[in-house]
C-alpha positions, -999 to +999 in steps of 0.1 A: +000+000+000+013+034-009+033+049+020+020+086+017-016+073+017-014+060+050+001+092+060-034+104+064-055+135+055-075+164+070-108+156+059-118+196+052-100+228+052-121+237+087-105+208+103-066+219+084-075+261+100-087+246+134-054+226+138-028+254+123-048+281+145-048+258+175-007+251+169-007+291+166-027+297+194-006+288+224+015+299+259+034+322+241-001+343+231-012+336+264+018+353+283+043+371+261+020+388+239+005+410+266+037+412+281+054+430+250+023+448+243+021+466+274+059+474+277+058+482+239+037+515+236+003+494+244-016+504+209+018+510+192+031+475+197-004+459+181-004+486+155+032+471+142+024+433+152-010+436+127+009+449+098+036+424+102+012+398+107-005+403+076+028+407+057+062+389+071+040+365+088+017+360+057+046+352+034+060+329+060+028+308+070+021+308+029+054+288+022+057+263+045+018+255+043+026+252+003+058+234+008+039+206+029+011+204+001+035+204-024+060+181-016+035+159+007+061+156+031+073+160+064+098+185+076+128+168+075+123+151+044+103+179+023+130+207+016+152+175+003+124+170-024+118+208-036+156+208-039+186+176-029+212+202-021+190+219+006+180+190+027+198+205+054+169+232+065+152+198+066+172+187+095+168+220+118+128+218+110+128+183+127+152+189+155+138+222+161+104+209+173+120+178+189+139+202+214+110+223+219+088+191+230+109+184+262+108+222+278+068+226+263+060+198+281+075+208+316+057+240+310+024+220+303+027+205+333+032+237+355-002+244+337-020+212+349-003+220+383-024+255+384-052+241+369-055+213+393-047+235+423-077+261+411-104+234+408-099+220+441-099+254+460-063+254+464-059+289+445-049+308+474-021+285+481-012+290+444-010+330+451+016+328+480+050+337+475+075+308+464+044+284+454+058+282+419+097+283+425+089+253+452+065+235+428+096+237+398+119+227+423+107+197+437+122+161+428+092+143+416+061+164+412+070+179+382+080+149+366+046+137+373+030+162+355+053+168+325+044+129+320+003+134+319+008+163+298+029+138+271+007+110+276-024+135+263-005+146+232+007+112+226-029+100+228-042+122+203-014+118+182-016+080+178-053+084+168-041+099+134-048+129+115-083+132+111-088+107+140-067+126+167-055+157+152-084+171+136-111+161+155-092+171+186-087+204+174-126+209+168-129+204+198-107+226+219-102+250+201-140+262+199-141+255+239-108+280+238-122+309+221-150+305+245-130+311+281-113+332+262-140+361+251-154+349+286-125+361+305-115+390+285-150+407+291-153+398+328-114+411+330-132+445+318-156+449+346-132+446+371-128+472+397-109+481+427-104+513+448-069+517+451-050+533+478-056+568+471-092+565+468-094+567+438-114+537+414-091+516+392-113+497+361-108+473+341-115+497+305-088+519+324-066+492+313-078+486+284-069+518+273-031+515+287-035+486+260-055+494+228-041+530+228-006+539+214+019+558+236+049+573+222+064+585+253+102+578+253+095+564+213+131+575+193+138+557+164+158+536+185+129+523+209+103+518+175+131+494+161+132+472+197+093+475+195+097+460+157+121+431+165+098+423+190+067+425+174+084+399+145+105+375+174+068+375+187+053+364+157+077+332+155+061+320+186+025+332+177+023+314+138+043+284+141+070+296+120+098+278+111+092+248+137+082+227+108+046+223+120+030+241+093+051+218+064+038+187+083+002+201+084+005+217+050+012+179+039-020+169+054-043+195+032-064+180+003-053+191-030-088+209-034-088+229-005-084+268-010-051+277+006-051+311+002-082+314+023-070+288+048-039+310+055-061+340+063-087+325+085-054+307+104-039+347+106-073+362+116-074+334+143-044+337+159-037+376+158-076+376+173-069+352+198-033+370+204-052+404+209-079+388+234-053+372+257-040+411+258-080+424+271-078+390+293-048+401+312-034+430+313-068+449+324-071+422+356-034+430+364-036+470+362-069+466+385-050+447+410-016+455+404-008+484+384+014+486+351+043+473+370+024+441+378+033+429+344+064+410+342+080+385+320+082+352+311+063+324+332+061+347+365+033+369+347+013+333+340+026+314+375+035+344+402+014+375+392-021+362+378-027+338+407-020+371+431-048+388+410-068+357+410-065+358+446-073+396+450-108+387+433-121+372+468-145+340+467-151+346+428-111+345+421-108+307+423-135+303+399-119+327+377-087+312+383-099+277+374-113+291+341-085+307+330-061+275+333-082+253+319-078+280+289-045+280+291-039+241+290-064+242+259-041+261+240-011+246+256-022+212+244-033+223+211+001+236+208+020+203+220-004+181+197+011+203+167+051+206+180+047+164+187+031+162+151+057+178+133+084+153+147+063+120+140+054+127+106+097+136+098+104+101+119+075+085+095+087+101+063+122+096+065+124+061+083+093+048+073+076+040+109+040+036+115+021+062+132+024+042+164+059+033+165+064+070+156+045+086+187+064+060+207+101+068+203+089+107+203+075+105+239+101+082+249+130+109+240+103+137+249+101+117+285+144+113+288+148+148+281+122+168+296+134+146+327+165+164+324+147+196+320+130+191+355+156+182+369+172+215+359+158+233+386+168+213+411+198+184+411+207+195+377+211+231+383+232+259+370+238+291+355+246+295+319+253+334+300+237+334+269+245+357+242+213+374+241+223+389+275+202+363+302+209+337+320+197+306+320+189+271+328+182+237+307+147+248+299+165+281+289+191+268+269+167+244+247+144+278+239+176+298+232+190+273+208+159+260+194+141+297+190+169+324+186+191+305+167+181+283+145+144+295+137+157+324+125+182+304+103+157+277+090+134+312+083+162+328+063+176+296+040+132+292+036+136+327+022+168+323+000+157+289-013+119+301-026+125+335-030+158+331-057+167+297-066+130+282-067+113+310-073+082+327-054+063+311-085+071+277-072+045+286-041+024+308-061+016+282-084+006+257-058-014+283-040-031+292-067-032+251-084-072+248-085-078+283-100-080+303-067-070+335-068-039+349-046-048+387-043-013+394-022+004+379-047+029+407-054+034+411-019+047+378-015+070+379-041+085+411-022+084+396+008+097+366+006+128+380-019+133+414-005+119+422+032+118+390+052+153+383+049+160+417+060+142+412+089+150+378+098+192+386+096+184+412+122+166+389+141+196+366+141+221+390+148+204+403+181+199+369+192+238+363+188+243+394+210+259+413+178+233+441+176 
């Protein structure tokens, strides 16, 4: 029986833009998106974001989708086919999701952790100080955790494409947009009288974050508020982690691609903007604009204070808000542990099942050794993007700043001059659909996005 057959199909473009949106949609909307946006200029920062959304973004989500259709492969094995001497961008698209997996799915499990202590009342607790540093520290418990979190994605996974993947996604990711309008509107009635007397509001904060501010702006600050605004949009689209090649590779020929990629970037700059009017409103109320702080202590040390500033209601709130974020964790861990299966079923020609196996049995080793990080395992590393870090921090720092950026930039070089943008175009556009951005692509993905990726790349080496 014919190998890429059994490779399985979405059975509908709905199913293809719940499960790209769903990879697109996950912690790093959740938490670093209002993060950036509210130390970014508020408005100013989603201003920039939205245009480079719908063009940088655009042009990358457009090839990798079209190199999956196209070549009806998997990562590691698709860049080979468009072209033998650039196999190599192959390689990084595989082992950049399989040293993502480990780390995503420690961080899943501090998720279940939360969620878990929320639902049974414990959300107090969850609020006092050093709750999360002696939950990442301990021996065993998050080990425990990082192992359901696996087990889920593995699950889904090894029911198959249309089986797992896309009817998974159906699923959670309507029950995500849900809790999340739900929150972000009761995040605007919030109030609070604050020390002075005066009455703090939620649509105060909303206005710290829909509307731009240009103090302290120079030409200097709008470029860090760019590079942001584009490192942000590696995490929010999936870009260059190989997911959207392996999902590409899934699409029926007769689906409408073009369209697909727009619902998928109306989704996830939506969803992105929402998690924005879900949090940073709740933490002005309860903790002014310096309650916002990077990184997992905005998700793990500052929202549980807020959750616990709500009174009685603050657990319920609290509960809700975890189960939203291990929605779009897990729809994100589905996709990352995708991406890695279908290159291990492509190149070595595994079954689905014997795939998922020896993915969460190196996902399990490793993410081990990322637990352990924080405690018998620790140490201090320098990075050359100026932090410090840890395992965990290590894995995101090679995997993220160095060679997303890299596997971005050969994409760029390989379709935009030595393919040629028609090479997408014509796939795109293969059942008479019409591409309407089609000359911004071909800027894009020659001219602009290489630009912006080599910048990318040199600030991550510490060079700019």
């Amino acid at each position: 029986m014919d190998h890429h057959h059994n490779r399985g199909n979405f059975k509908g473009s709905l199913g293809f833009v719940m499960a790209a949106a769903g990879s697109a949609v996950g912690l790093g909307n959740i938490w670093r998106f209002p993060y950036l946006a509210a130390r970014d200029g508020g408005g100013l920062f989603l201003v920039v974001y939205i245009i480079l959304a719908l063009t940088f973004g655009f042009a990358m989500l457009t090839s990798e989708v079209a190199i999956g259709r196209k070549t009806r492969q998997s990562p590691l094995t698709a860049y080979r086919k468009l072209n033998k001497h650039w196999g190599w961008i192959g390689i990084f698209s595989c082992l950049v999701p399989f040293l993502i997996m480990p780390y995503y799915c420690a961080i899943g499990g501090w998720v279940i952790k939360y969620f878990v202590a929320f639902i049974s009342g414990h959300g107090l607790e969850a609020a006092q100080d050093g709750y999360f540093t002696g939950f990442i520290t301990g021996n065993y418990e998050p080990i425990l955790f990082l192992v359901i979190f696996l087990a889920f994605c593995a699950f889904v996974i090894f029911n198959g494409v249309s089986g797992g993947i896309e009817r998974s996604s159906k699923i959670l990711m309507p029950i995500l947009i849900l809790l999340v309008i739900g929150i972000a509107i009761y995040s605007l009635t919030l109030k609070r009288t604050g020390d002075t007397g005066q009455i703090v509001s939620g649509m105060d904060g909303l206005k710290v974050y829909l509307i731009p501010s240009f103090e302290g702006v120079d030409l200097k600050q709008f470029f860090h508020i760019v590079v942001d605004a584009l490192m942000q949009l590696f995490y929010s689209l999936s870009i260059a982690m190989g997911i959207m090649i392996a999902y590409g590779s899934y699409v029926p020929d007769n689906t409408n691609l073009g369209r697909s990629i727009n619902h998928i970037e109306i989704f996830d700059t939506v969803v992105a903007l929402l998690a924005g009017v879900m949090i940073i409103p709740a933490v002005y109320v309860f903790m002014g604009p310096e309650g916002m702080a990077t990184g997992p202590s905005l998700m793990f040390v500052s929202l549980p204070k807020v959750f616990a500033a709500m009174g009685p209601a603050g657990n319920v709130v609290g509960t809700v808000f975890f189960a939203m974020v291990l929605f779009a964790a897990l729809t994100s861990g589905i996709s990352i542990m995708e991406a890695v299966i279908s290159s291990f079923m492509d190149r070595f020609h595994l079954s689905r099942k014997k795939a998922t196996m020896a993915e969460s049995l190196c996902a399990l080793i490793i993410g081990v050794v990322v637990c352990l990080g924080y405690n018998l395992l620790y140490f201090e590393l320098a990075l050359p993007n100026g932090t410090t870090g840890q395992v965990l921090d290590i894995l995101d720092y090679i995997s993220n700043y160095i060679m997303m950026p890299v596997i971005a930039l050969a994409t760029c070089i390989l379709i935009g001059w030595i393919l040629k943008p028609d090479s997408v175009i014509s796939e795109v556009t293969k059942n008479g659909e019409p591409f309407r951005r089609k000359g911004l692509y071909r800027i894009m993905i020659r001219y602009i996005s290489p630009v912006f990726i080599v910048v990318i790349l040199l600030i991550s080496l510490g060079i700019l």
